[in-house]
C-alpha positions as CSV (number, residue, x, y, z in Angstrom):
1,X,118.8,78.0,122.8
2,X,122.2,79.1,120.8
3,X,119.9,82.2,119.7
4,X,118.8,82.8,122.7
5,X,122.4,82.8,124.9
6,X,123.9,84.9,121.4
7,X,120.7,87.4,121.6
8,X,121.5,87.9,125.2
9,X,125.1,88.5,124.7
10,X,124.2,91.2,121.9
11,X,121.4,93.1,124.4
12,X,123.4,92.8,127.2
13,X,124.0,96.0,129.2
14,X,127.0,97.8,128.2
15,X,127.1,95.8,125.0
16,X,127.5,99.0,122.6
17,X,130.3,98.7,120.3
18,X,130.5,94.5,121.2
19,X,131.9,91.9,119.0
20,X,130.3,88.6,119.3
21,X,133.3,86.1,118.1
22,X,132.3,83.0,117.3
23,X,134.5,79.8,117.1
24,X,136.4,78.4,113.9
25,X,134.8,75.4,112.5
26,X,131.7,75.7,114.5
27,X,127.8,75.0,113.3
28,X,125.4,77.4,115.4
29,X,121.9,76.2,114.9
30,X,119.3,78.8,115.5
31,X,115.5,78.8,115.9
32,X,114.6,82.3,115.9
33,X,116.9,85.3,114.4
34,X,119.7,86.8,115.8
35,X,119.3,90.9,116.7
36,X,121.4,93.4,117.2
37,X,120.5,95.6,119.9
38,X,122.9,98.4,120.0
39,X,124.9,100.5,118.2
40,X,128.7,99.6,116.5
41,X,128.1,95.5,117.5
42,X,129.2,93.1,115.4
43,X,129.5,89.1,114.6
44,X,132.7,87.9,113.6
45,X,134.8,84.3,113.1
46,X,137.4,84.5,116.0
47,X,140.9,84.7,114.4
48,X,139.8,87.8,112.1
49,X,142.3,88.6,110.0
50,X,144.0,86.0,108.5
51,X,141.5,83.0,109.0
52,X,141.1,80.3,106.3
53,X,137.5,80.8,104.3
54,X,137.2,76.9,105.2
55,X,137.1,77.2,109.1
56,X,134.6,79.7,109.3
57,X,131.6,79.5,112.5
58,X,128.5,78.6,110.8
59,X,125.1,79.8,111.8
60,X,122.3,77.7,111.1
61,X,118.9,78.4,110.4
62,X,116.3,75.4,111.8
63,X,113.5,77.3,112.8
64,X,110.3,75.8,112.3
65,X,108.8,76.2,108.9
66,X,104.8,76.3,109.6
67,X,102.1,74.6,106.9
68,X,100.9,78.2,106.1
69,X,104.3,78.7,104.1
70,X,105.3,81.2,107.1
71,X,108.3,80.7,109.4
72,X,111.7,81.4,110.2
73,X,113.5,83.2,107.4
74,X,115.6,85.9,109.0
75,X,119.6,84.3,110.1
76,X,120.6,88.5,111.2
77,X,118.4,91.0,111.7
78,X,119.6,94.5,111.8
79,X,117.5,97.0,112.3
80,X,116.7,98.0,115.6
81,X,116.6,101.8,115.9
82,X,120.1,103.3,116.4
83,X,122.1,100.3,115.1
84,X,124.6,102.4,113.6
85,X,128.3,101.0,112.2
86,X,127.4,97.5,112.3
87,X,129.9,95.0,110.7
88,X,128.6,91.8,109.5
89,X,130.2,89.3,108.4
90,X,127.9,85.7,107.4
91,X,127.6,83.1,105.2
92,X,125.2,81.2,104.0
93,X,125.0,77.9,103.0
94,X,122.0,75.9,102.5
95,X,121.1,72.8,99.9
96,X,118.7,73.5,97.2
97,X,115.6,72.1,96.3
98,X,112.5,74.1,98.1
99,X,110.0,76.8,98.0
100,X,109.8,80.3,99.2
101,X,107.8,81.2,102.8
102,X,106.6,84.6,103.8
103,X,108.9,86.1,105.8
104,X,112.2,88.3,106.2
105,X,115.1,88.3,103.8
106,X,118.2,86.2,104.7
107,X,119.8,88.9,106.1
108,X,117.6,92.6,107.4
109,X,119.1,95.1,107.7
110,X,118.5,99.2,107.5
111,X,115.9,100.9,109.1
112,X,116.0,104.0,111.1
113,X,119.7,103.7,111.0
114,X,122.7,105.2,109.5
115,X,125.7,104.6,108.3
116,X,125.8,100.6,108.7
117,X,128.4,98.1,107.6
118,X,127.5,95.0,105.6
119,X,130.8,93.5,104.8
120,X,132.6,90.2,103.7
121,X,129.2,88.4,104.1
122,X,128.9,84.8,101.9
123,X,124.9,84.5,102.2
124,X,122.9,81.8,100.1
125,X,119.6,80.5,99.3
126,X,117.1,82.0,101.6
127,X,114.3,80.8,102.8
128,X,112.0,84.2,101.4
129,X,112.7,86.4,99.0
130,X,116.1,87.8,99.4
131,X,119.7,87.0,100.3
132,X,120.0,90.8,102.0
133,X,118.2,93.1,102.5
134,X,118.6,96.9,103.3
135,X,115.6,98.3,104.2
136,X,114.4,101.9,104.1
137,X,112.6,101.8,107.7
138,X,110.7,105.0,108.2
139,X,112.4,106.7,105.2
140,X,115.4,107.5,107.6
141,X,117.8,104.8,106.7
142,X,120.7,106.3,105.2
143,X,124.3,106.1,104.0
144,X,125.0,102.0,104.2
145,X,127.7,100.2,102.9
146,X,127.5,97.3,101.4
147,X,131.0,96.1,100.4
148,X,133.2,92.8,99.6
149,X,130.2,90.2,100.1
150,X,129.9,87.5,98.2
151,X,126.4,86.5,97.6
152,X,124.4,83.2,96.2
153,X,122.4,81.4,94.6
154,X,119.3,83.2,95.7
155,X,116.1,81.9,95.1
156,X,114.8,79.1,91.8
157,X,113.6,79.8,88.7
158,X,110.5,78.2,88.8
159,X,107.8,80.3,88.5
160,X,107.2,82.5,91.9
161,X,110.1,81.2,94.1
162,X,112.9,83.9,92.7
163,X,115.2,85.6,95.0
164,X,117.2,88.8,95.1
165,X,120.6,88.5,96.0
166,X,121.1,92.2,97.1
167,X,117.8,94.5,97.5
168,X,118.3,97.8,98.9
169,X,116.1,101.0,100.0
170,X,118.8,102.5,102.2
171,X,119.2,106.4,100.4
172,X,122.6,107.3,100.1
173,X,124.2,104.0,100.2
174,X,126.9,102.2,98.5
175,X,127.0,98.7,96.9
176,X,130.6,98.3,95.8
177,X,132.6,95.0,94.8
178,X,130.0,93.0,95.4
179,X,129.9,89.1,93.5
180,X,126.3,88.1,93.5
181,X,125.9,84.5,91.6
182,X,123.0,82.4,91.1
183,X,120.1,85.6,92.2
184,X,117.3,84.6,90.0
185,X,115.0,87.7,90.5
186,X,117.3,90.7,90.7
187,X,121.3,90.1,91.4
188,X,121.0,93.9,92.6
189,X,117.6,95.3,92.6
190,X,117.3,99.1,93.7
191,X,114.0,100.4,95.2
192,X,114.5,103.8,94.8
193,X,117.2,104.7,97.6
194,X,118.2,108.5,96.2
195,X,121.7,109.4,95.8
196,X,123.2,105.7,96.3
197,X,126.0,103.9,94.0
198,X,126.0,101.2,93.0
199,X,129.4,100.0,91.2
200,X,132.5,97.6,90.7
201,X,130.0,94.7,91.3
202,X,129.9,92.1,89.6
203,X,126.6,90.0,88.8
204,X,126.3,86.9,87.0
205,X,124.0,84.0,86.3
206,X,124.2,80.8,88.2
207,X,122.7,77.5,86.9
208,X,119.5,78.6,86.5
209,X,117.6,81.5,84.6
210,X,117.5,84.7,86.5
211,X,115.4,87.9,85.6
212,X,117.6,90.6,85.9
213,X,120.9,91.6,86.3
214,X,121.0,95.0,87.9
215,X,116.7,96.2,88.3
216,X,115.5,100.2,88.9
217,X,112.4,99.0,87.8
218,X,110.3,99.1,91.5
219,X,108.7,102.4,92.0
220,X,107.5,101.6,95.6
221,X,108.6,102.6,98.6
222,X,110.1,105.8,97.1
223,X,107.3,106.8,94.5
224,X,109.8,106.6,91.9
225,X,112.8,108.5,93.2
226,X,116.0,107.5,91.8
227,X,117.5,111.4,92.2
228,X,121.3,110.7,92.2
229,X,120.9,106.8,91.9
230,X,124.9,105.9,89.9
231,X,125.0,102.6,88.7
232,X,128.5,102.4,86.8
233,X,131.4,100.2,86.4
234,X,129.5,97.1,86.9
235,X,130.2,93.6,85.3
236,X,126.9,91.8,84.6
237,X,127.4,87.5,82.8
238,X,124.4,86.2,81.5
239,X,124.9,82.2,81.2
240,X,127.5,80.4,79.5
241,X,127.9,77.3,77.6
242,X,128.9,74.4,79.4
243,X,131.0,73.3,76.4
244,X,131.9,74.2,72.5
245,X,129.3,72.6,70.1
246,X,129.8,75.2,67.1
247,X,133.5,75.6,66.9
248,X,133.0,78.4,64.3
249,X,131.4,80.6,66.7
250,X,133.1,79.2,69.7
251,X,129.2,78.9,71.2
252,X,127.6,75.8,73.0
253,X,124.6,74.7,74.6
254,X,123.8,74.9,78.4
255,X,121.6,72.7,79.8
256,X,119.9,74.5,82.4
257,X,118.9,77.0,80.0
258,X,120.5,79.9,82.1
259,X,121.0,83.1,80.9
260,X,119.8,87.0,82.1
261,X,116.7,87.8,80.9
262,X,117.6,91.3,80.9
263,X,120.7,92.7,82.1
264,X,120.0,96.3,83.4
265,X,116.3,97.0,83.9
266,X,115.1,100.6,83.8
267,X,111.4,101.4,85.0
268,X,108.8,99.3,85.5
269,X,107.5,98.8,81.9
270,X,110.1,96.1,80.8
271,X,109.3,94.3,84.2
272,X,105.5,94.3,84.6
273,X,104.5,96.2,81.7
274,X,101.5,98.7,81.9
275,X,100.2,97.3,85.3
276,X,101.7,100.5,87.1
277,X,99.8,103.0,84.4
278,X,101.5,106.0,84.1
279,X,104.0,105.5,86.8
280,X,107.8,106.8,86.1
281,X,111.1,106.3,87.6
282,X,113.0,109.2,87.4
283,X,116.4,110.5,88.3
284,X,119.2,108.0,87.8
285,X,122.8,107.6,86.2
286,X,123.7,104.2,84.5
287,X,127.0,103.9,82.6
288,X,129.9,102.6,81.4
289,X,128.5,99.0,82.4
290,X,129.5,95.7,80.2
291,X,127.7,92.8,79.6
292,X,129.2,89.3,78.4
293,X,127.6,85.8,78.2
294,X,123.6,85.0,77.0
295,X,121.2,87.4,77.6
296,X,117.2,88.2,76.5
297,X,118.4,92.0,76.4
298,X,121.3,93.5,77.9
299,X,119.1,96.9,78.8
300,X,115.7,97.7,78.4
301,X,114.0,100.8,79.4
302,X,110.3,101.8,80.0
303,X,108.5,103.9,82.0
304,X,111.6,106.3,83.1
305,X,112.2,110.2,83.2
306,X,115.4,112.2,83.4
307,X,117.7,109.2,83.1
308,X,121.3,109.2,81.7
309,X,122.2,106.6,79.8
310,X,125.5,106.1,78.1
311,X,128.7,104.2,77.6
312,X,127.3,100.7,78.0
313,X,129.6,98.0,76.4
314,X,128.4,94.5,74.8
315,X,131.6,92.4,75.0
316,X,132.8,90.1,72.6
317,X,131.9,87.0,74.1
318,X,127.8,87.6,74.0
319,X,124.3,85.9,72.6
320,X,120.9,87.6,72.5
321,X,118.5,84.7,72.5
322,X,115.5,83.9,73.6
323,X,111.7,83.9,72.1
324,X,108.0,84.4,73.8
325,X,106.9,81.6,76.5
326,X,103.6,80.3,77.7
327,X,103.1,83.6,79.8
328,X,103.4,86.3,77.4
329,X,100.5,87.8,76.4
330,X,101.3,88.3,73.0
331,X,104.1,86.0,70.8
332,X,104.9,89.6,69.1
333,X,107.7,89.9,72.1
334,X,110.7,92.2,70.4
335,X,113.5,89.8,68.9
336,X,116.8,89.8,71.8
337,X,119.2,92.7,71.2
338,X,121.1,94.5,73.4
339,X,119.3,97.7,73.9
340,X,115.8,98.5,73.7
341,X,113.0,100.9,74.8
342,X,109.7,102.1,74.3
343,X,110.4,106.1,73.3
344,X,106.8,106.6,73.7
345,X,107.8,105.7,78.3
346,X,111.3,107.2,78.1
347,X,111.0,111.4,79.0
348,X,113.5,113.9,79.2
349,X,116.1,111.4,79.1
350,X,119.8,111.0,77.3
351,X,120.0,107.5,76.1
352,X,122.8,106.4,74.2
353,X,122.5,105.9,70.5
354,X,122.3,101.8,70.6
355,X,119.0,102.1,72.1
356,X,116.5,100.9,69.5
357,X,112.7,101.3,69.8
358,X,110.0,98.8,70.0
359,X,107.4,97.6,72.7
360,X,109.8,96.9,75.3
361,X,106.8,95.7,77.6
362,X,106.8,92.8,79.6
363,X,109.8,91.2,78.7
364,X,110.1,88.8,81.3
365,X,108.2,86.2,79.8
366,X,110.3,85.0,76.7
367,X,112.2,81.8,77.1
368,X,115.4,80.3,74.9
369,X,114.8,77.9,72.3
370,X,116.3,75.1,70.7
371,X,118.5,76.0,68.6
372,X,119.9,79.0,70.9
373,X,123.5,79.2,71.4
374,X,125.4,80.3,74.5
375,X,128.8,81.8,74.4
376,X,131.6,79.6,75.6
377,X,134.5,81.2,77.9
378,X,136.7,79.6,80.1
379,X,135.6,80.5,83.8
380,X,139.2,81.9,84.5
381,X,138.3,84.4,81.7
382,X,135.2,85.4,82.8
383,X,136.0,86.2,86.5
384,X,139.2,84.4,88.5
385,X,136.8,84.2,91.5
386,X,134.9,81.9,90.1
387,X,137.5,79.0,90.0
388,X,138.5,79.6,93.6
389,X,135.5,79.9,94.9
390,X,136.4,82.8,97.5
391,X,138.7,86.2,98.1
392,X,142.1,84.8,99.3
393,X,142.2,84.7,103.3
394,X,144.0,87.2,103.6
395,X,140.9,89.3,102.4
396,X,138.2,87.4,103.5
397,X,138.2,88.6,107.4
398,X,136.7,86.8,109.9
399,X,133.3,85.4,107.8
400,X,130.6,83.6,109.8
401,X,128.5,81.2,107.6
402,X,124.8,80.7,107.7
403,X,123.3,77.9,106.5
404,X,119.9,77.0,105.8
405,X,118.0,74.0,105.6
406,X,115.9,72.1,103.4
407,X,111.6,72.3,103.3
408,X,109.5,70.4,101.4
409,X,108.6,71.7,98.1
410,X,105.3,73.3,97.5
C-alpha cells in the first residue's frame, strides 16, 4: 500500500536525517498511519520553497472505520523514541458531516523526544479528538516547536464530537504564530507542559460554537503543573455576524450561533466545575491577550494557584451573550462579561482588577439566545488571512495536505 512503500522509505536503513518528497498535485491514500522511524526525517511537497499552496501532495486518510467507533485516525505519527528535529509539513482536508472514533489525534506527535519541529502544517477535521497532538510520552518530551501551521475546523459542536485544534503536553515547548479556525473544544488547550509559550497565535471561531479559546483548565497528565506556562500576545475571535442588522451598534445576527464560550480558560472549575474537588492548577503567566467578536466570557478562572494575570484587552468590536442551556444544572449561570472568577478557587494569585467575582462554575453549558447580537467586522479587519485563505507561497514551504474522509454519523 502507499503507507506501506512511504513507511518503508522512512525505516529504511540509513534513513536518519531523510526527507520523503512527495509530488505536486498528488492524492496519497493511506490505510494505516505514516511513522517516523528516525531522528531529523521529514515529509515535504517536492519544490520547497517557493511552491504554490494549490499544488500541494495530499495524503489521504481511508483506513477502515470499524462499527465499534474505533479505526484509523492517525495521518503522521511522530513519536517513536529518539525522533528528534522532525519537520512536518501536512494538511488536512476532509468534508464535514460525521462523528468522532476512538483513536489518535490527526497528527501525534512528542513522546520521549526532544526538540521536534511541527511547522507550516494545514491539518483539518480529524477523525478523534484532535487536529495535533504533542504528547508528553514518559514525561520526557521536551522543548517542541510548534510554528506557522494553520489549523481547522476541528471537531462539531454537537454535543460530545468537539475537537482540539492544537493540544500539547510537550514541557518546554513553543506554540508561536499559529491560526487555528473552526477548533470547537479548545483552539489551544495546554495540559500542563511546564515552562512552554504559547504566543502570537491567533484563535478564532469557525462556523460553529466552540468551547474555548485558549484552555489551562486540564490538570492531568502533569497534576496541575503549569510552573513557567506564558500565554501572551495571543489574538482570540469569538463569532461574528454574518451581516449588519442593528446599524446603531453595527451588530448582526449569525446563523450558526457561533461564538467562544469562553476565551481563556483558567483551572478546571469554569470547565467541569467541582468534579475535580480540590484540585488546582498552579504556576502560569497569561497577559497582554485581546479578545474581539462574541463571546460567553472572555476569561474565567477557577480552581488556580500562583497565576499572573494582567493586561488583557476587550477590543472594541465585542458582545458578551449567551444564557443557561438544557445542561446546566442550575439557570442561576453568571450573566456574560468579560472577566470572571470564583475568589473563593483563585490562591496566591495577581489577577487584574477587571476580574469580577461570582460562581464561575461550569460555564460551558449556557447557550445564546434570541435576541443576541454579534459584532459585525469586515474579515479583512479581523485577520487578512482570512480572505486569502493561506500565508503567501513564498511562506508557505513545501505543505503536504491530508485529507480525510467522510463516516456515517452516529
Amino acid at each position: 500500500t502507499v503507507a506501506d512503500r512511504i513507511n518503508a522509505a522512512l525505516s529504511a536503513p540509513g534513513a536518519t536525517g531523510f526527507s520523503l518528497k512527495l509530488c505536486p498535485d498528488t492524492n496519497y491514500p493511506i490505510s494505516a498511519p505514516i511513522k517516523f522511524a528516525s531522528p531529523n526525517q521529514e515529509i515535504t511537497t517536492q519544490g520547497f520553497p517557493g511552491l504554490d499552496l494549490s499544488h500541494r501532495a495530499t495524503i489521504t486518510v481511508n483506513g477502515p472505520i470499524n462499527a465499534n467507533e474505533t479505526g484509523h485516525s492517525t495521518a503522521v505519527d511522530g513519536t517513536c523514541d529518539n525522533c528528534t528535529s522532525v519537520a512536518v509539513q501536512i494538511q488536512g482536508n476532509r468534508a464535514a458531516g460525521s462523528g468522532p472514533i476512538v483513536g489518535g489525534a490527526n497528527l501525534e506527535f512528542g513522546g520521549n523526544n526532544q526538540n521536534q519541529v511541527i511547522e507550516w502544517v494545514h491539518s483539518e477535521k480529524p477523525r478523534s479528538w484532535s487536529c495535533l497532538h504533542v504528547a508528553e510520552g514518559p514525561f520526557t518530551c521536551a522543548n517542541a516547536l510548534i510554528q506557522n501551521n494553520d489549523i481547522g475546523p476541528c471537531g462539531s459542536d454537537v454535543f460530545g464530537r468537539w475537537a482540539d485544534g492544537i493540544s500539547l503536553s510537550c514541557k518546554g515547548s513553543t506554540v508561536f504564530n499559529n491560526t487555528i479556525i473552526g477548533a470547537t473544544d479548545g483552539g489551544i488547550v495546554i495540559f500542563g507542559s511546564p515552562g512552554s509559550w504559547v504566543h502570537g497565535n491567533t484563535v478564532r471561531a469557525g462556523d460553529a460554537m466552540q468551547l474555548g479559546g485558549i484552555n489551562l483548565v486540564d490538570y492531568d497528565p502533569w497534576s496541575g503543573d503549569y510552573t513557567g506556562v506564558v500565554v501572551e500576545n495571543n489574538q482570540i475571535l469569538g463569532g461574528f455576524a454574518t451581516s449588519v442588522t442593528n446599524p446603531t451598534t453595527n451588530q448582526g445576527k449569525n446563523p450558526e450561533g457561533a461564538f467562544i464560550k469562553i476565551g481563556i480558560a483558567l483551572g478546571p472549575h469554569p470547565w467541569v466545575g467541582d468534579k475535580l474537588g480540590t484540585s488546582l492548577n498552579r504556576g502560569a503567566v497569561v497577559r497582554n491577550n485581546t479578545f474581539q467578536g462574541a463571546f460567553g466570557y472572555a476569561m474565567a478562572a477557577g480552581g488556580v494557584s500562583n497565576f499572573t494575570v494582567s493586561g488583557n484587552i476587550i477590543d472594541a468590536d465585542v458582545s458578551f451573550i449567551g444564557s443557561a442551556g438544557p445542561n446546566c444544572s442550575t439557570t442561576d449561570v453568571p450573566a456574560p462579561a468579560p472577566f470572571v472568577f470564583n475568589s473563593s478557587q483563585v490562591f496566591d494569585s495577581s489577577m487584574q482588577q477587571a476580574f469580577v467575582n461570582c460562581d464561575a462554575n461550569a460555564l460551558l453549558c449556557i447557550l445564546p439566545d434570541n435576541d443576541d447580537l454579534w459584532p459585525y467586522v469586515p474579515a479583512t479587519k479581523i485577520d487578512p488571512t482570512v480572505s486569502s485563505g493561506s500565508s503567501s507561497p513564498s511562506e508557505a514551504g513545501n505543505a503536504v495536505n491530508l485529507r480525510r474522509h467522510l463516516w456515517p454519523l452516529a
